[in-house]
N, C-alpha and C positions, 0 to 999 in steps of 0.2 A: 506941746508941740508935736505935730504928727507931719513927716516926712513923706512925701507921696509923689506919684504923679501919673495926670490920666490926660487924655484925647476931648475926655466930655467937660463937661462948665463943671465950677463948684459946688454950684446947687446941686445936681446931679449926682456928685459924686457925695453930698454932705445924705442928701435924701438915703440914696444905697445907704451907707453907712450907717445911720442911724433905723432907717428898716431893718439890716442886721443887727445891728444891738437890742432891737425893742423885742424880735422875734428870736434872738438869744444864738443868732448862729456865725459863735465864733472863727468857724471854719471859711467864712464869706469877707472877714473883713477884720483889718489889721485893728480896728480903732474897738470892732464888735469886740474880737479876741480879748483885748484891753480891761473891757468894761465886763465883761462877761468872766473870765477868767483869773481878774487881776484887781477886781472892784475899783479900776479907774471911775471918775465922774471925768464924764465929756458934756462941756457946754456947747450943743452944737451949734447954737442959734448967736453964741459969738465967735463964731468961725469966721476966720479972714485970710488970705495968702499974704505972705508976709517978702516971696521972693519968686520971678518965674526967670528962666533961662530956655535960650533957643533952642539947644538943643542936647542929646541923651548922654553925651561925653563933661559939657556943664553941668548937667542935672547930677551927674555923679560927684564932678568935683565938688561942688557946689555943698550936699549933701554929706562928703567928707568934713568939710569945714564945718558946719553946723554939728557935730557927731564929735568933733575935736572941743569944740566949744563950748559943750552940752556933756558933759563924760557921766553923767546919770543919768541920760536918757537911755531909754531903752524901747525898743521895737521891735519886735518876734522875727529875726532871721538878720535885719540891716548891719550888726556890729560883725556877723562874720562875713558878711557880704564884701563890706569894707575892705578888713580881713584880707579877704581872696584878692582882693583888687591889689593892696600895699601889696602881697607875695608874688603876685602877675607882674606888677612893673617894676619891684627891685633890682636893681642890679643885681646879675651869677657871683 
């Protein structure tokens, strides 16, 4: 499961990604970082969106829920992102 989100088609966005992985530059792409640094295998060619929301306040909650549901996922930076979000809107 990889959590994302871009402006361009999926194609697009699977293409980048896997350009980065093949040419090893983890610094370009969450999915490269993965494969490159973490010896994930990415099947990119079964690559499919499994959920879209309109807009960047859904995309977060949204992404909370999948990350609560998922508690062994892991993605370079997204669990403290979360993180800072649950400490911004707690109650003082």
């Amino acid at each position: 499961m990889y959590i994302g989100q871009t402006d361009r088609s999926i194609e697009t966005r699977i293409k980048e990604h896997h350009q980065h992985t093949r040419l090893g530059h983890p610094d370009k792409s969450a999915v490269a970082e993965l494969v490159v640094n973490h010896n994930h295998l990415i099947k990119f060619q079964d690559t499919w969106i499994f959920s879209t929301v309109p807009g960047y306040m859904d995309y977060l909650i949204r992404q909370a829920v999948e990350l609560e549901l998922h508690p062994d996922y892991e993605q370079g930076g997204w669990p403290d992102f979360v993180q800072g979000l649950e400490t911004s809107f707690s109650s003082p």
